[in-house]
C-alpha positions, 0 to 999 in steps of 0.5 A: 861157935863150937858150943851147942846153943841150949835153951827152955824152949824152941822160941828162945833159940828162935829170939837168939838166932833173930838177934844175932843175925840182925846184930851182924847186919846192924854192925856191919859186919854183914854188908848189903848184897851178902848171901845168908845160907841156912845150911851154913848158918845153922852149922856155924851156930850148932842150930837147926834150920828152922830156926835160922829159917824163921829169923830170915824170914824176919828179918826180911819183913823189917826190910833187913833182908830180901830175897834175890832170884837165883842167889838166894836171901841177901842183906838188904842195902839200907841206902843213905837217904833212907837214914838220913830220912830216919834222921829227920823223923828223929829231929821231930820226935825226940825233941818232942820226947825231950819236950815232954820228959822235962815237962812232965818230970817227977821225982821218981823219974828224977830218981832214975835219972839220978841213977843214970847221970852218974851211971854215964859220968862212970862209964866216960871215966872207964876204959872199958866201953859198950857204946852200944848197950849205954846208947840205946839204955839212955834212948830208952830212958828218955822216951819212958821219961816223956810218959807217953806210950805211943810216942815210946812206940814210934821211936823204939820201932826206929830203934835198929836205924838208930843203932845202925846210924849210930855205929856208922857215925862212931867211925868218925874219931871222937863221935863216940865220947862226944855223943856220950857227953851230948847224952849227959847234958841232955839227961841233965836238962831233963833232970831239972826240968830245963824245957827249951834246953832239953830241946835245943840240946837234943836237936843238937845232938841229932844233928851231930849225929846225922852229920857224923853219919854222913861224913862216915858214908862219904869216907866208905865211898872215898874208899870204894872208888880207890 
């Protein structure tokens, strides 16, 4: 990065430090046990230390990062089980999201649904695609649709594994279009305010994703032993 970072105040640079440390993490392109120097972190960003100090600091609280004797600060490594746990608690509380969404659905929440139904029939007829940010925005819209705020709490705090999951799992050819298009059928279940569709449609999907996860964790290990 050659420019300097600027910012209003010193806790936007700590945000953007924070964010793209964990995007590197959650996108692999940091891998467990790599080291995280300050030094060398802050000359890459054009940013003091301090920053970088408290965005490790962080990270290492959400168990992103940890602290090794003599080598310093590391990527942490998520194991596979610990995922695939996430992945059962997801079972459970987005098919009680789903449940509540259709149940509790409103016009103006159809409205927004509207938006965002034809907002994903765009995106899958485009070439150029954010998987990532169209992921998490159609997560965000059912878990404000259930209209339940400590259930929206529980599963935004899951939201890291999820992408993280998720990024994985688009390693298998066509996981991508096929979760985008699961996503649709979803939104539309809650549109009309189908229940046991919703449901059974989200459940799905979960299960799609987890076994596209682990089918992606198998080949990484496949490509380790060679």
């Amino acid at each position: 990065m050659n420019e300097k970072w600027v910012a209003d105040d010193l806790l936007s640079i700590r945000e953007r430090a924070y964010i793209y440390l964990k995007s590197l993490i959650l996108e692999g392109e940091l891998k467990p046990g790599d080291r995280l120097i300050e030094r060398e972190l802050a000359n890459q960003l054009n940013i003091s230390r301090t920053p970088i100090r408290e965005a490790l600091f962080r990270l290492e609280s959400q168990g992103f990062v940890k602290t090794v004797p003599r080598k310093g600060v590391v990527v942490s490594n998520i194991s596979s089980e610990e995922v695939v746990e996430v992945f059962n608690i997801l079972s459970s509380l987005e098919v009680l999201a789903a449940k509540l969404a259709a149940q509790r659905m409103d016009e103006k929440t159809q409205e927004i649904l509207d938006e965002k139904i034809a907002e994903l029939e765009t995106f899958l007829n485009s070439s150029h695609k954010d998987y990532e940010t169209i992921h998490i925005d159609m997560n965000m819209v059912l878990y404000s649709a259930a209209k339940s705020p400590k259930l929206f709490e529980m599963l935004s705090g899951l939201t890291d594994y999820i992408q993280m999951s998720a990024n994985m799992g688009y390693e298998t050819p066509g996981r991508k279009e096929q979760a985008m298009k699961e996503h649709l059928d979803i939104m539309k279940a809650l549109r009309n305010k189908e229940v046991e569709l919703a449901e059974s449609l989200t459940k799905i999907h979960i299960e799609n994703s987890k076994r596209a996860y682990i089918t992606s964790v198998e080949k990484r290990k496949e490509k380790e032993k060679k």
